[in-house]
C-alpha positions, 0 to 999 in steps of 0.5 A: 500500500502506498501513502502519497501526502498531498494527493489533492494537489497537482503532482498527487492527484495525477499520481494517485491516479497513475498509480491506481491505474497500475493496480496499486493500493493507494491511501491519499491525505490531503487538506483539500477535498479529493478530486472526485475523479479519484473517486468514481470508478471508470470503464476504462481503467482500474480505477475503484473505491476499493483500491483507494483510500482518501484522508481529509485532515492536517498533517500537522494535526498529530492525531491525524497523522498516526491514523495513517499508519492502522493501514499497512502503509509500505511506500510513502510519496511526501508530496505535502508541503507549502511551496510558495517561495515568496510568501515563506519569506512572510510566514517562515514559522508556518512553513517551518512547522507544516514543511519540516515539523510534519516531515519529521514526524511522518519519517519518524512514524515511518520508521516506526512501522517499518516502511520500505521507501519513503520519497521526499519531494525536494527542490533545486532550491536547495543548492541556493544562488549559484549563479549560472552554474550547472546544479547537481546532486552533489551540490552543497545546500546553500538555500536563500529562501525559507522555503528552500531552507525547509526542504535543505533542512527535511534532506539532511534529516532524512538523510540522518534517519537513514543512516541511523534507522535505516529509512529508505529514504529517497530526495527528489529535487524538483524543477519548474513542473508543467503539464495538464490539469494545472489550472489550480496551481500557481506558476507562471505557465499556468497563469500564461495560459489562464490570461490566454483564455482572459485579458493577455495580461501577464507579469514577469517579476526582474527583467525576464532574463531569469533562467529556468528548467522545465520539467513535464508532469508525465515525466515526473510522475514516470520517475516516482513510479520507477523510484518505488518499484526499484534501487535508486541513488538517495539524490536525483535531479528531476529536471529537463536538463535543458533551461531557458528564460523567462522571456523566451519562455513567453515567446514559446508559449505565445508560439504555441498560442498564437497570441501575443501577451501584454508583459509589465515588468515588476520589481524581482522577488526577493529570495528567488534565484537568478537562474536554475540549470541542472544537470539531471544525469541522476535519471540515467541510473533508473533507466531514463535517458531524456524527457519531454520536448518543452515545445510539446509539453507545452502544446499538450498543455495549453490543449488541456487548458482549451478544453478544460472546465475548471478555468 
């Protein structure tokens, strides 16, 4: 049985439904409401009630927590989390107790019953401001932000229980992610594609010549699945490997529109890096060689947003 925190959310819900359609058990706890498509059962996959379990509670909540695990719970995808990096420069105690508290605690619960694996969604945040330089897995943890400070502190942690305990622990870092269904998630392409269907009317914090990795759901949900189902290295960069600006990236978009946007340009953020290059060479040692295009996933994207009825 796998438990995937934050199964509400964009990463999770695609997951949960991926990992259903693979004829998993899955349990699901999420502050959200569950997506009722998770909980209806289809024709066309192997979807059903009986397979799925969801859980709507706080994870800081320690009673909720503990129930978790009267199921047999042996893989975990720790999805939960507060990600935005502006507001965690405003409200550094409440990331500190939703992003690392939490974590701790469901590892510590973890090793408690003997879970097998325990994935944590890490960032490339966590390597800091290095410029231009091409981040990898052997980066030191240097992070600018509170919410990259909280992922950089949750890493080393579960590194720790793993050498002391022997969790299973596994640290996903995190690109930009994209892909369908993302009309509730706060990103620049989500919002690109939000103001194509409303006014065209977007904004781009700094100059726009930010650089940035872009990785596609699928591609994300494909690396997941394959770090549970065999051994893996503790660190792997989850990224396309190939980055771009800001301002390029509105060009594609408008290229794969066919519109062009109204840009205004406000003040940088602070705590947000000047660029992310990574180096995903990590994905090579669970059997993936390359991901999606970004001029694709794109087009895949913005055809869901065309067609999708929760804008």
């Amino acid at each position: 049985m796998i438990l995937v925190t934050g199964s509400s959310g964009f990463i999770g819900r695609n997951l949960v439904k991926s990992l259903l359609s693979d004829g998993n058990k899955v349990v699901g706890i999420d502050i959200e409401d569950c997506p009722d498509y998770l909980l209806t059962p289809t024709k066309t996959s192997n979807l059903s009630d009986e397979n799925f379990t969801f859980v709507k509670g706080d994870l800081r909540d320690g009673d909720v927590l503990r129930s978790l695990f009267d199921r047999p719970i042996e893989y975990i995808v720790h999805l939960a989390a507060f990600t935005r990096v502006v507001e965690s420069v405003n409200k550094p105690s409440e990331y500190f107790e939703n992003n690392v508290v939490v974590t701790q605690r469901l590892s510590e619960e973890a090793i408690k019953h003997g879970v097998k694996k325990f994935l944590f969604a890490s960032t490339n945040a966590v390597a800091g401001d290095v410029g231009y330089s091409v981040i990898n897995e052997n980066n030191a943890l240097f992070p600018q932000s509170p919410y990259g400070a909280n992922k950089a502190a949750s890493e080393m942690m579960l590194n720790a229980y793993k050498s002391s305990y022997g969790l299973g622990a596994v640290r996903l870092r995190f690109t930009n992610i994209y892909g369908k269904d993302m009309a509730t998630k706060d990103s620049f392409i989500a919002r690109m594609c939000k103001a194509a269907l409303g006014d065209k009317k977007i904004a781009v914090y700094g100059d726009g010549t930010q650089v940035r990795d872009y990785v596609y759901l699928d591609d994300v949900i494909g690396v997941i699945k394959r770090v549970l189902s065999l051994d893996s290295p503790d660190i792997i960069v989850v990224g396309s490997g190939s980055s771009v600006s800001v301002n390029e990236l509105v060009k594609l978009v408008e290229e794969t529109i066919g519109l062009q946007f109204s840009v205004e340009y406000q003040d940088a953020k602070k705590g947000e890096m000047k660029a992310v290059i990574v180096d995903n060479g990590s994905l090579k040692s669970i059997g993936i060689d390359k991901t999606s295009d970004l001029g694709e996933g794109l087009k895949f994207t913005w055809d869901w947003f065309k067609h999708s009825s929760y804008i």
